[in-house]
GULOMAR-665776 format. One record per atom (N, C-alpha, C): residue number from 1; x, y, z; residue in one letter; atom name. Coordinates in nm, 3 decimals. Layout:
BEGIN
PT   resi         x         y         z   resn   name
PT    NUM         X         Y         Z      a     CA
...
END
This chain:
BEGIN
PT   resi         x         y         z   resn   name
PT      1    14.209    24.419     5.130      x      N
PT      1    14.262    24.350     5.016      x     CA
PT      1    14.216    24.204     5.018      x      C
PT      2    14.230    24.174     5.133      x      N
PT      2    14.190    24.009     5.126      x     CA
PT      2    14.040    24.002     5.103      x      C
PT      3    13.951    24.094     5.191      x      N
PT      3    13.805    24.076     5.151      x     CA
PT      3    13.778    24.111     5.032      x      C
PT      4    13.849    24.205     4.945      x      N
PT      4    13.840    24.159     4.836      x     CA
PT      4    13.879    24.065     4.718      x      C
PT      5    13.972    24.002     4.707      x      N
PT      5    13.999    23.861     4.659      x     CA
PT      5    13.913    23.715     4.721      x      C
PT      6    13.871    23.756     4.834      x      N
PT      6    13.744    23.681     4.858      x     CA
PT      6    13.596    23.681     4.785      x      C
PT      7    13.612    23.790     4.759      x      N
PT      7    13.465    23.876     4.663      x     CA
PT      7    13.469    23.804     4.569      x      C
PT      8    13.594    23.860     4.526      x      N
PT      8    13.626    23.794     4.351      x     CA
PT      8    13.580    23.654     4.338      x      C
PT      9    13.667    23.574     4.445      x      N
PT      9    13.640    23.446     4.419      x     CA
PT      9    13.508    23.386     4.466      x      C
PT     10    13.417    23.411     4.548      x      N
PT     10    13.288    23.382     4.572      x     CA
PT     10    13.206    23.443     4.407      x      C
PT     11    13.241    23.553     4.393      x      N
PT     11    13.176    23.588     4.237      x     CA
PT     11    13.212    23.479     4.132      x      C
PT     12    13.280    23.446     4.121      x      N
PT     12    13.360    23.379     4.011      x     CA
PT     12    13.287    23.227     4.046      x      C
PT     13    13.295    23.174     4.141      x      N
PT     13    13.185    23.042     4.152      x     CA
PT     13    13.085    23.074     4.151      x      C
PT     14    12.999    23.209     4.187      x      N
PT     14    12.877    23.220     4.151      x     CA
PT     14    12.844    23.224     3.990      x      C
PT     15    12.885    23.270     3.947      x      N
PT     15    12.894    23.266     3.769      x     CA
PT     15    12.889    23.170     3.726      x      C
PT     16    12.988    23.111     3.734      x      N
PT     16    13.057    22.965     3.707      x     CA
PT     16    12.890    22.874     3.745      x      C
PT     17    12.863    22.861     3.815      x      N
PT     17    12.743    22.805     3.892      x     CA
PT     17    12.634    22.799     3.800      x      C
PT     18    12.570    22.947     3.782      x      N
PT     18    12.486    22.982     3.721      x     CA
PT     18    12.516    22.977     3.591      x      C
PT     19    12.621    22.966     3.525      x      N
PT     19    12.649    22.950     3.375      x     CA
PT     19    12.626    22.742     3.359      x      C
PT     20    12.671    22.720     3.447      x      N
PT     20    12.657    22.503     3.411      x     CA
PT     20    12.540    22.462     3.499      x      C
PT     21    12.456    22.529     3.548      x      N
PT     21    12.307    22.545     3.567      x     CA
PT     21    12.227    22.552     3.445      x      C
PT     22    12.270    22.700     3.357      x      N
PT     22    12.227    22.713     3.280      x     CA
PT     22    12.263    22.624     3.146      x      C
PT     23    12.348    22.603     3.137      x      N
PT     23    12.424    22.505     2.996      x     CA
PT     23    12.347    22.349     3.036      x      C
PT     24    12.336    22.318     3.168      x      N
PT     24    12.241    22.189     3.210      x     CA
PT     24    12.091    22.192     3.139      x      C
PT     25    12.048    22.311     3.203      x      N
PT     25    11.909    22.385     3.168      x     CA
PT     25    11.857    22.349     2.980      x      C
PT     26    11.953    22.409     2.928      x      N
PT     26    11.978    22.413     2.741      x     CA
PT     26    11.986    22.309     2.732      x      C
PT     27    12.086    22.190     2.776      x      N
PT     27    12.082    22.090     2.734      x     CA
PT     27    11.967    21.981     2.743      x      C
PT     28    11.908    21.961     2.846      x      N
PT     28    11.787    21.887     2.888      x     CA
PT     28    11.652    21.952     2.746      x      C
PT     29    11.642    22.093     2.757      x      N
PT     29    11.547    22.151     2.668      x     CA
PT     29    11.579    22.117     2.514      x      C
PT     30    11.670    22.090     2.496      x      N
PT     30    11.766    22.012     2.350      x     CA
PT     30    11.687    21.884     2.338      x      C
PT     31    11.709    21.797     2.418      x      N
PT     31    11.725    21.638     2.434      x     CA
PT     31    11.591    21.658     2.395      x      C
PT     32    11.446    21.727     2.481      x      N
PT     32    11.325    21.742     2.438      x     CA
PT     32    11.275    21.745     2.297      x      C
PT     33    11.379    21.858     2.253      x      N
PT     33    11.324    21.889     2.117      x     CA
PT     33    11.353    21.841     2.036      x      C
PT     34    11.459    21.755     2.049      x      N
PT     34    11.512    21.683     1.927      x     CA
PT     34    11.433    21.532     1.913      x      C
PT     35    11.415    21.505     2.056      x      N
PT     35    11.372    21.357     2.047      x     CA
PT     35    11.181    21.384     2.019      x      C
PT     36    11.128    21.498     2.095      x      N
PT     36    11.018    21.538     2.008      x     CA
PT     36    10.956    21.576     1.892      x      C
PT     37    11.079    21.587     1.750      x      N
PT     37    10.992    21.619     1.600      x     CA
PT     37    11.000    21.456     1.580      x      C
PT     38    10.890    21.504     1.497      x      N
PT     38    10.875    21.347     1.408      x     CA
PT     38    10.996    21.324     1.303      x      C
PT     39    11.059    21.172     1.242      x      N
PT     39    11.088    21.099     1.198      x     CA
PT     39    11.099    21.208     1.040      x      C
PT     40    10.982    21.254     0.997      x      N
PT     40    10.997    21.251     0.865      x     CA
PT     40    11.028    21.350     0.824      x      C
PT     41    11.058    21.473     0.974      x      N
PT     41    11.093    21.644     0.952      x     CA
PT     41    11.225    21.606     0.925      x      C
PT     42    11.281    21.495     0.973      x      N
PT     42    11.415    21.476     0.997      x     CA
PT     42    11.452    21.472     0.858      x      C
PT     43    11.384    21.364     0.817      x      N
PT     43    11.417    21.291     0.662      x     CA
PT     43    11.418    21.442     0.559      x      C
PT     44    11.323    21.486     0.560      x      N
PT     44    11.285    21.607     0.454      x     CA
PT     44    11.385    21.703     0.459      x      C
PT     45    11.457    21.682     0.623      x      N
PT     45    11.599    21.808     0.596      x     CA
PT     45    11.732    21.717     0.544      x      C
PT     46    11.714    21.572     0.541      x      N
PT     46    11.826    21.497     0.472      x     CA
PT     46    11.905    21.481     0.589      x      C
PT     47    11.863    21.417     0.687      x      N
PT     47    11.922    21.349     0.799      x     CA
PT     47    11.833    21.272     0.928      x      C
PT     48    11.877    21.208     0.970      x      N
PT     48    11.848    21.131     1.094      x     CA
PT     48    11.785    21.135     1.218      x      C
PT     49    11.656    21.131     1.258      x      N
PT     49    11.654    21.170     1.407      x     CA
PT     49    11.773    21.103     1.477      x      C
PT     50    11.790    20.981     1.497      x      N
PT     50    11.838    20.915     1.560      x     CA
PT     50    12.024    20.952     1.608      x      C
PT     51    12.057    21.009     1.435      x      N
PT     51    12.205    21.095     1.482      x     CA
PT     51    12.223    21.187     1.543      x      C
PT     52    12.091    21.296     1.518      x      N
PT     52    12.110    21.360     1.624      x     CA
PT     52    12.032    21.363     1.787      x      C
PT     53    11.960    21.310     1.810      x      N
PT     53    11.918    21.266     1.953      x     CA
PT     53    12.088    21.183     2.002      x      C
PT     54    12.131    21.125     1.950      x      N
PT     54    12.292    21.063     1.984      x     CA
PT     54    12.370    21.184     2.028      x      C
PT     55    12.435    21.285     1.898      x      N
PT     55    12.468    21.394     1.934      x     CA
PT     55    12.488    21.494     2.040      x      C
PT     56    12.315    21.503     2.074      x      N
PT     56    12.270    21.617     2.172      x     CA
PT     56    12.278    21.531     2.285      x      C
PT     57    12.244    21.391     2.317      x      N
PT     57    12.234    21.302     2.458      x     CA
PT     57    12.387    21.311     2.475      x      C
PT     58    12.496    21.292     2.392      x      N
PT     58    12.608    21.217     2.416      x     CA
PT     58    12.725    21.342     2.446      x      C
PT     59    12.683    21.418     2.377      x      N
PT     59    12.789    21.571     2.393      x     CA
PT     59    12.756    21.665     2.461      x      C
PT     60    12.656    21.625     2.560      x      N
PT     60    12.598    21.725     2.620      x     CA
PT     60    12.583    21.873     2.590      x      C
PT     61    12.576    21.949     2.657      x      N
PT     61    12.585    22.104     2.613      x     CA
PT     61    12.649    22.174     2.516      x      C
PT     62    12.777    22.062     2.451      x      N
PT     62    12.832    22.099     2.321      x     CA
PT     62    12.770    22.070     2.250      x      C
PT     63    12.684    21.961     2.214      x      N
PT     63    12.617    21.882     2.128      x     CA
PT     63    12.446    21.914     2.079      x      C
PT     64    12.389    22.010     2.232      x      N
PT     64    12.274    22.043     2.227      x     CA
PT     64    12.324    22.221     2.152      x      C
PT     65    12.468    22.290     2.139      x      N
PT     65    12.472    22.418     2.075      x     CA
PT     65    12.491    22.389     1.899      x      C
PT     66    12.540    22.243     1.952      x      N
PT     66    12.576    22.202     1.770      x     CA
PT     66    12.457    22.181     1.716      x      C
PT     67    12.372    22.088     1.749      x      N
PT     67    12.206    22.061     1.705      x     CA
PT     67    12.174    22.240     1.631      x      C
PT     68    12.173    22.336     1.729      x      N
PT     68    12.062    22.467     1.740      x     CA
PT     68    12.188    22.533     1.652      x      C
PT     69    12.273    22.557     1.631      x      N
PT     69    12.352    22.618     1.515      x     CA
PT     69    12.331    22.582     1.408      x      C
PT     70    12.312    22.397     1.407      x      N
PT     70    12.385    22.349     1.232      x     CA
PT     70    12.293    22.307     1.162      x      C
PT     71    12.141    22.257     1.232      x      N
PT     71    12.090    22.115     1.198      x     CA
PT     71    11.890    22.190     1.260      x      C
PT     72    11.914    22.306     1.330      x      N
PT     72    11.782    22.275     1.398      x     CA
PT     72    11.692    22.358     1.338      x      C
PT     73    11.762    22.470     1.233      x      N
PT     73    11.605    22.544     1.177      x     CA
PT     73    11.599    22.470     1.051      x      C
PT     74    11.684    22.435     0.951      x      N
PT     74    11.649    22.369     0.842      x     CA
PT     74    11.550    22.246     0.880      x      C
PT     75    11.575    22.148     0.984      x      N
PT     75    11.474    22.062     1.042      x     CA
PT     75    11.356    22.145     1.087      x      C
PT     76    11.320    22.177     1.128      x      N
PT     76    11.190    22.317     1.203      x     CA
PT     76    11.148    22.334     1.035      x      C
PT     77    11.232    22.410     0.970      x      N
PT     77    11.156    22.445     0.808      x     CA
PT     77    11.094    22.364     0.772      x      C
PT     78    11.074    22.272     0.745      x      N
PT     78    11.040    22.135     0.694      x     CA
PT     78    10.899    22.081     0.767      x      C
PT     79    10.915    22.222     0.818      x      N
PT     79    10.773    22.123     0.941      x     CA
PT     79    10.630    22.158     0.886      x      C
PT     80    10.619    22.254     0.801      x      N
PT     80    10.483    22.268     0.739      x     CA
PT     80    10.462    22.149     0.593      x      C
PT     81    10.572    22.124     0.520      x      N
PT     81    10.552    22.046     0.387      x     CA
PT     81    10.533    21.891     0.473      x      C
PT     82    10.427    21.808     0.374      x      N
PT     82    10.374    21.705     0.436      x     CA
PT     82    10.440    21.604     0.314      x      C
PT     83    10.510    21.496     0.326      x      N
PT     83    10.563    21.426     0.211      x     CA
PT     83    10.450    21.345     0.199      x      C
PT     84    10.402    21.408     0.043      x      N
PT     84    10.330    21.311     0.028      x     CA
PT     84    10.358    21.213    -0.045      x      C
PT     85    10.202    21.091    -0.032      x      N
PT     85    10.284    20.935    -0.160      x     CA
PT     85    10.294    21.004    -0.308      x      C
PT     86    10.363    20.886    -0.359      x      N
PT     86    10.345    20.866    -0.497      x     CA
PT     86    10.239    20.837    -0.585      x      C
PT     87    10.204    20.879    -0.678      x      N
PT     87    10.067    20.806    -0.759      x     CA
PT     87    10.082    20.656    -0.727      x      C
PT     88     9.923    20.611    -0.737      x      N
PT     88     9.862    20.460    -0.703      x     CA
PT     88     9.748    20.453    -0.652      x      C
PT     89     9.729    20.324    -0.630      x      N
PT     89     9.590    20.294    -0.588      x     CA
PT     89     9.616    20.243    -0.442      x      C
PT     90     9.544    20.335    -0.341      x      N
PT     90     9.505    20.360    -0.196      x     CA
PT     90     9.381    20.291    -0.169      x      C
PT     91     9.403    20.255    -0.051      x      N
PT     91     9.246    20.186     0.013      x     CA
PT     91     9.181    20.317     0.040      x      C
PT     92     9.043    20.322    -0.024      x      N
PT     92     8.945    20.444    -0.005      x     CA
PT     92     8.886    20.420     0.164      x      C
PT     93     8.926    20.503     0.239      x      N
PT     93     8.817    20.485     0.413      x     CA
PT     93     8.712    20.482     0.410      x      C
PT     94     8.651    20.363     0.453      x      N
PT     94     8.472    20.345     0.470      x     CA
PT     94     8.445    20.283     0.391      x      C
PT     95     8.554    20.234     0.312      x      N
PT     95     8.490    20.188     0.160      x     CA
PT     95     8.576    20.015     0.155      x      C
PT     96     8.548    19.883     0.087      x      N
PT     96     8.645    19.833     0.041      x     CA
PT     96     8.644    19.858    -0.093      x      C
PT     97     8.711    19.932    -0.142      x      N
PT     97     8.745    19.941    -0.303      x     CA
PT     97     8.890    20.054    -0.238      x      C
PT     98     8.946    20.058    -0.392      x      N
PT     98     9.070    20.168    -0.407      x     CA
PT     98     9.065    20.268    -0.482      x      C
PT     99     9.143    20.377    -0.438      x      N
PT     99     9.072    20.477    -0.496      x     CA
PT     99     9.275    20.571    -0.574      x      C
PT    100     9.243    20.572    -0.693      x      N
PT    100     9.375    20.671    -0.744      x     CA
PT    100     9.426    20.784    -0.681      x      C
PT    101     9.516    20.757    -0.676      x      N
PT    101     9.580    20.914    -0.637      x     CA
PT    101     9.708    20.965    -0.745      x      C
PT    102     9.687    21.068    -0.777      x      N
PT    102     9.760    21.119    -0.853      x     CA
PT    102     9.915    21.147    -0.859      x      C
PT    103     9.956    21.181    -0.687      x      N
PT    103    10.034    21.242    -0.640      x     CA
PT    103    10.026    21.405    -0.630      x      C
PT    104     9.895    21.428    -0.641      x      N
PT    104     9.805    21.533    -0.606      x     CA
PT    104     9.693    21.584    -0.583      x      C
PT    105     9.582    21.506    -0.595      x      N
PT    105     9.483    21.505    -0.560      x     CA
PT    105     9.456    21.335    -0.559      x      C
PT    106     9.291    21.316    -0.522      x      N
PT    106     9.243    21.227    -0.526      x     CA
PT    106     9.184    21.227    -0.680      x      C
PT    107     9.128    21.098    -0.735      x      N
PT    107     9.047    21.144    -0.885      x     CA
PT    107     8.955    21.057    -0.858      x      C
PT    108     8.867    21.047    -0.924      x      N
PT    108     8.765    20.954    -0.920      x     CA
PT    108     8.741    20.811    -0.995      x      C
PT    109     8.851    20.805    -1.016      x      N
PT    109     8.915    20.658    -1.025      x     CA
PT    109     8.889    20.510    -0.914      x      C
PT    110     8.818    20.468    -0.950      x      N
PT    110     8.804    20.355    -0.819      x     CA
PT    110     8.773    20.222    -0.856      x      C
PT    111     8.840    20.112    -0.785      x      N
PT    111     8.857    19.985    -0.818      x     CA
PT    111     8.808    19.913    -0.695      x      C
PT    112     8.735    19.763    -0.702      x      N
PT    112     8.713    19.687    -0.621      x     CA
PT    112     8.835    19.627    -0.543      x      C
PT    113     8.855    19.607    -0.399      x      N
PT    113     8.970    19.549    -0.364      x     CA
PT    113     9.014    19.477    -0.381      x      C
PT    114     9.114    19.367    -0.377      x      N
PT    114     9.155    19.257    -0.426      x     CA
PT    114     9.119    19.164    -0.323      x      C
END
């Protein structure tokens, strides 16, 4: 009887162990990914890198499950569309003159620089 309530409890810290190993593990791989997208994936899902790198650093393992539930594929979606500018006149590369942009293509519009 006793070697087994010994069992139990050597099992039970082994778990325990390997579960805030692992929740350590998630969290560090969080902190990575969040502080690794760019600035403007953030913007395009309508929020902040900076709130959440806070979040995931500051709440640890709660904070890195809140990121990946609430906030982390709508940010990820966003990762193929490129925001582009607004129509205007751009410095053409190689060139000094400016060159139009539509807000969809380039045109062949071009002006001497100022």
């Amino acid at each position: 009887m006793r070697a087994a309530g010994g069992l139990a409890f050597g099992l039970f810290f082994f778990v325990m162990g390997a579960v805030s190993i692992g929740a350590f593990v998630f969290w560090i791989l969080k902190i990575v990914e969040v502080a690794g997208l760019p600035d403007h994936q953030y913007r395009a899902a309508g929020t902040e890198k900076l709130t959440w790198v806070l979040v995931v650093v500051l709440a640890g393992a709660i904070g890195a499950l809140v990121w990946q539930l609430a906030k982390r594929r709508e940010v990820l979606d966003v990762a193929g569309l490129a925001l582009m500018p607004g129509p205007g006149w751009y410095p053409e590369p190689g060139t000094r003159t400016l060159r139009w942009w539509d807000g969809f293509t380039w045109t062949e519009h071009r002006q001497g620089s100022p």
